[in-house]
MIZA-845848 format. One record per residue (C-alpha): residue number from 0; residue in one letter; x, y, z. Coordinates in nm, 4 decimals, padded with zeros to 6 digits, always signed. Example, Ala and Ser with C-alpha at 12.3 -4.5 7.8 and 13.67 -1.06 7.14 Angstrom:
% residues 2
seq  type  xx  yy  zz
0  A  +01.2300  -00.4500  +00.7800 $
1  S  +01.3670  -00.1060  +00.7140 $
This chain:
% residues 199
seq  type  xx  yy  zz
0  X  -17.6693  -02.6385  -03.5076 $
1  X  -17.7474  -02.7852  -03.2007 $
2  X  -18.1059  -02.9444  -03.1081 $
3  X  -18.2910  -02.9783  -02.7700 $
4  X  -18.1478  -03.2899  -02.5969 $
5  X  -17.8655  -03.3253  -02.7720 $
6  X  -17.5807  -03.4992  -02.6172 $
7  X  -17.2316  -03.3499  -02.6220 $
8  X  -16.9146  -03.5384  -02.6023 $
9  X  -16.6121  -03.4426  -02.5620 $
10  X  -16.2762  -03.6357  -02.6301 $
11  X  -15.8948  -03.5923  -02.7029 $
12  X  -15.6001  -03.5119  -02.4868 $
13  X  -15.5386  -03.2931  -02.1538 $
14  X  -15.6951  -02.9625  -02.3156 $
15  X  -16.0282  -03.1583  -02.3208 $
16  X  -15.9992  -03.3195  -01.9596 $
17  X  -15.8690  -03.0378  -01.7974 $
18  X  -16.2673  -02.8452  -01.9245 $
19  X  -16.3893  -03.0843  -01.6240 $
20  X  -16.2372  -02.8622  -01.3999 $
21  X  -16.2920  -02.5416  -01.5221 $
22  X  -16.6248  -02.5012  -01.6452 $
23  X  -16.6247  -02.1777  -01.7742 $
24  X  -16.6950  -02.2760  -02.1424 $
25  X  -16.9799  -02.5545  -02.0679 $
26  X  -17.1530  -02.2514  -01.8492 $
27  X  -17.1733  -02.0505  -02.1424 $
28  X  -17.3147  -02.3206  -02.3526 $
29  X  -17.5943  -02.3709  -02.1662 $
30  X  -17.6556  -02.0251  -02.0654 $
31  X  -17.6723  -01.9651  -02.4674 $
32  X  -17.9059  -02.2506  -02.4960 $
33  X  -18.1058  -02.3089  -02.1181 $
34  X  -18.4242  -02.4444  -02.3076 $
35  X  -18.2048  -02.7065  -02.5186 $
36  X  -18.1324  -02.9412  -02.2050 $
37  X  -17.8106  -02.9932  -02.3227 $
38  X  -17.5943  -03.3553  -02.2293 $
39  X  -17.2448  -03.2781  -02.1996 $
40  X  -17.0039  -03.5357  -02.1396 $
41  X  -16.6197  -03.5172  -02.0993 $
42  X  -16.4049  -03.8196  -02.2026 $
43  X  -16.1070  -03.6658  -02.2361 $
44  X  -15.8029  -03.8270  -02.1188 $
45  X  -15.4288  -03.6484  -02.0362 $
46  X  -15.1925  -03.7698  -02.3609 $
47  X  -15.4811  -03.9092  -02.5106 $
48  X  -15.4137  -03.9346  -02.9758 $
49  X  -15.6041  -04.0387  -03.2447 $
50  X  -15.4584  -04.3656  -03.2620 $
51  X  -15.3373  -04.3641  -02.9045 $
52  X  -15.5466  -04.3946  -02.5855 $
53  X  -15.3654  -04.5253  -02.3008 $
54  X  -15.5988  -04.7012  -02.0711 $
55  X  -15.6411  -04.9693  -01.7882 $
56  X  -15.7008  -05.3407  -01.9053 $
57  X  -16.0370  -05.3523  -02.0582 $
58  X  -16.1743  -04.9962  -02.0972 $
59  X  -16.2077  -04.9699  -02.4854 $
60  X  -16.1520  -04.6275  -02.6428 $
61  X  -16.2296  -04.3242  -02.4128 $
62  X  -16.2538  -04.5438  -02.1088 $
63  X  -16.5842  -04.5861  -02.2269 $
64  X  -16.7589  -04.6429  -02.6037 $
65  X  -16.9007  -04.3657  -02.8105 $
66  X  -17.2339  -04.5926  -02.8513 $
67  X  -17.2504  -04.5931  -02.4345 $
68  X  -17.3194  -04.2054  -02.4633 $
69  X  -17.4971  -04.1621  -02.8249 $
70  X  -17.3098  -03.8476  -02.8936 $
71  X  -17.5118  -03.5652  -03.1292 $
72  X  -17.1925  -03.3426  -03.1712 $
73  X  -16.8232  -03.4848  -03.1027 $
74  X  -16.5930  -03.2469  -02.9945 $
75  X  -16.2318  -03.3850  -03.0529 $
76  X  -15.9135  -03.2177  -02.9223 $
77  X  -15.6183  -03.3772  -03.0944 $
78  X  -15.3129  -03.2524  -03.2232 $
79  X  -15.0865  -03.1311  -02.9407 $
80  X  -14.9253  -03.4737  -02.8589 $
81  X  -14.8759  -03.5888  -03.1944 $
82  X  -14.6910  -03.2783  -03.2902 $
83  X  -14.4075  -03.4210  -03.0711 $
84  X  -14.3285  -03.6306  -03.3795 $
85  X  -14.2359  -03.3130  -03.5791 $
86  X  -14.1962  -03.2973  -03.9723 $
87  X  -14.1357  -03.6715  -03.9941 $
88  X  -14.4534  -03.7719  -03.8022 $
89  X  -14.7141  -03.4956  -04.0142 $
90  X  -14.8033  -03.7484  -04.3031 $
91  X  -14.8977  -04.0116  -04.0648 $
92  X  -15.1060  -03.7378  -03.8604 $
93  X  -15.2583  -03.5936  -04.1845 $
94  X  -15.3490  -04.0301  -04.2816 $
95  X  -15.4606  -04.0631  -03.9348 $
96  X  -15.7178  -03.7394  -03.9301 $
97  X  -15.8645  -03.8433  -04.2371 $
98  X  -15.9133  -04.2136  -04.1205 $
99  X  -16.0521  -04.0452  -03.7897 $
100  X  -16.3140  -03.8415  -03.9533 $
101  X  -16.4604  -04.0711  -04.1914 $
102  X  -16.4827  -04.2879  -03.8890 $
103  X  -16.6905  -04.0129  -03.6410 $
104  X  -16.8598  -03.8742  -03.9279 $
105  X  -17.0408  -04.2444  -04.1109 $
106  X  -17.0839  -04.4283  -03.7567 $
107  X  -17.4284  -04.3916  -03.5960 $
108  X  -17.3332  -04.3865  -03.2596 $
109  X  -17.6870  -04.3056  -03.1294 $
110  X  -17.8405  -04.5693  -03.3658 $
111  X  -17.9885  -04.2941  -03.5399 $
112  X  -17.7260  -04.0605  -03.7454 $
113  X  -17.3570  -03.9786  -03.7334 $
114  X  -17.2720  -03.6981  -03.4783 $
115  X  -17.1666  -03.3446  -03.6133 $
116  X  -16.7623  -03.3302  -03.5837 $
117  X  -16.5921  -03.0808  -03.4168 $
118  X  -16.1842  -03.0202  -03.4206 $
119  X  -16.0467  -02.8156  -03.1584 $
120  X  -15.7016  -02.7683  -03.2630 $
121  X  -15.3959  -02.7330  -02.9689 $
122  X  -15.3513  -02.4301  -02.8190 $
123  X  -15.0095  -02.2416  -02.8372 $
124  X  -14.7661  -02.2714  -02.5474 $
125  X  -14.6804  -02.0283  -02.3869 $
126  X  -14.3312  -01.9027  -02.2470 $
127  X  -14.3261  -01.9261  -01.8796 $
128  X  -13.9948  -01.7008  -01.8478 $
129  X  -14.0517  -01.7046  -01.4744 $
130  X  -14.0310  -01.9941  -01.3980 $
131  X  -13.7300  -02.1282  -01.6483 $
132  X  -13.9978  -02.2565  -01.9260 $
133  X  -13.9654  -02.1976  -02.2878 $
134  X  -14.2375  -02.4424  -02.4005 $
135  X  -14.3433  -02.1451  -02.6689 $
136  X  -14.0118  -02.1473  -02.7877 $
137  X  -13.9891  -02.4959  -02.8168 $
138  X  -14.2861  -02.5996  -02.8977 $
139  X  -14.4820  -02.3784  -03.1076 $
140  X  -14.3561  -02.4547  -03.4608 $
141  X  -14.4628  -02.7887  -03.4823 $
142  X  -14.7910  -02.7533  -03.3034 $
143  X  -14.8522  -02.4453  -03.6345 $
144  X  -14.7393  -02.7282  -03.8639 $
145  X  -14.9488  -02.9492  -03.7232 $
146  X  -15.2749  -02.7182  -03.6861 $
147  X  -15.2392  -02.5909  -04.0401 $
148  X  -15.2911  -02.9596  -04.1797 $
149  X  -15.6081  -02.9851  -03.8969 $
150  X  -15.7528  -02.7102  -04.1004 $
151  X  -15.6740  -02.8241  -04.4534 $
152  X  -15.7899  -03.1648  -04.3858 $
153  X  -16.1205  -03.0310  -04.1733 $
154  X  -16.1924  -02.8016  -04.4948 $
155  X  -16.1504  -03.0680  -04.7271 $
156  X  -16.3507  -03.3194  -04.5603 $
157  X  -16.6474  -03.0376  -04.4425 $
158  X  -16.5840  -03.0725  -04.0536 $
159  X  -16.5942  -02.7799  -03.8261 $
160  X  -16.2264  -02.6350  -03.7667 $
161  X  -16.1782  -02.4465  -03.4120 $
162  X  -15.8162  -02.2512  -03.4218 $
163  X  -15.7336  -02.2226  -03.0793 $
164  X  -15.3352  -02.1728  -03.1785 $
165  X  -15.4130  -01.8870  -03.3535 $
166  X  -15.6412  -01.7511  -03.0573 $
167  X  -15.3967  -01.8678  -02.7782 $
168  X  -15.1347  -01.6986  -02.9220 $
169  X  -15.3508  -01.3406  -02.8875 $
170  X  -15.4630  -01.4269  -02.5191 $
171  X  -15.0955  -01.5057  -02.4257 $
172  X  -14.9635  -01.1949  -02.6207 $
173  X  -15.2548  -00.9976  -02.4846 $
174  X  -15.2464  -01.0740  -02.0513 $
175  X  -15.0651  -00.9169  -01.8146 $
176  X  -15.0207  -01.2530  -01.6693 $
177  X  -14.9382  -01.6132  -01.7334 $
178  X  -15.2173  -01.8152  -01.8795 $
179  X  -15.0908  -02.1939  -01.8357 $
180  X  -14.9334  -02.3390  -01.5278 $
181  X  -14.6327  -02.4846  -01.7007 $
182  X  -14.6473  -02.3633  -02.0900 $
183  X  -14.8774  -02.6396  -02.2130 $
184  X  -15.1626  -02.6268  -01.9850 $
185  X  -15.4143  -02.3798  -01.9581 $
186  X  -15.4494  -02.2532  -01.5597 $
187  X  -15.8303  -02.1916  -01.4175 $
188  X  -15.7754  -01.7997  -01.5824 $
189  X  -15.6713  -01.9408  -01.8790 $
190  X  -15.9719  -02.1816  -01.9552 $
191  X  -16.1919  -01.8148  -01.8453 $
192  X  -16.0590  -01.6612  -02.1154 $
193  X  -16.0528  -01.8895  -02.4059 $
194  X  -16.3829  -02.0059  -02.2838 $
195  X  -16.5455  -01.6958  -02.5159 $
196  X  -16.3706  -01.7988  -02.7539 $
197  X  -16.5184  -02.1635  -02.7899 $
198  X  -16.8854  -01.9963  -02.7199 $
């Protein structure tokens, strides 16, 4: 439930920075709410984890701190690079999700209350037979492990779940036409049409 003025932050890996560039989801937000004088900010950061967020000297967490933008609602994209570490890495995932969301969901970043919790999970990749790319192929069983413990964990601890996988998998399986540029990342078309889908 979202409330007039609240501010909207966004964080995680490339999924969540590359939304600065396409805005098709953030247009629908506020055309859905145009009285709520929504704040959204994007903090998202390419190969950004949960317990991993690369940085220059000095710029703590996002680049910035979560109290510098008193988030409402966090909406946290994890998942994709951490599946790189496959069956052996999932139990340290699964420990660090759980640390993660007690974190977002007890601190009072706007001095007030905690900030609603949202987890986007990865999207699928897609094949990019064209062009010599089988990230699908590759990729896709370990980002399904890795989204099925997102969900069991986000049930469990009463967080809101988002399955883009699931969804990806449809758009990909659906279009006449590729939807990432290289397998992984979602091109301008591709953020169009799983904007909808985040609405």
């Amino acid at each position: 439930q979202l409330q007039t003025g609240d501010r909207i932050v966004l964080i995680g890996n490339t999924l969540a920075e590359r939304l600065l560039y396409f805005g098709h989801w953030e247009a629908l937000l506020h055309a859905r709410f145009p009285e709520h004088n929504l704040v959204v900010r994007d903090l998202g950061w390419s190969a950004d984890e949960m317990t991993l967020r690369p940085r220059s000297k000095d710029f703590d967490h996002h680049g910035h701190t979560l109290q510098d933008h008193k988030p409402d609602v966090v909406i946290a994209a994890f998942g994709f690079n951490e599946s790189f570490g496959g069956p052996a890495g999932l139990a340290k995932f699964e420990q660090d999700l759980t640390d993660f969301i007690r974190e977002t969901t007890t601190t009072k970043y706007n001095g007030e209350h905690p900030p609603q919790l949202v987890l986007l999970s990865p999207i699928a990749n897609e094949d990019r037979r064209d062009r010599g790319i089988l990230a699908g192929t590759r990729n896709n069983e370990n980002i399904r492990a890795y989204c099925q413990a997102m969900e069991r964990i986000a049930k469990e601890q009463k967080v809101l779940f988002v399955d883009l996988f699931s969804s990806t998998q449809e758009l990909y399986e659906q279009s006449s036409e590729p939807l990432t540029i290289n397998g992984c990342h979602l091109s301008d078309e591709g953020y169009r049409r799983l904007a909808p889908l985040l609405d």
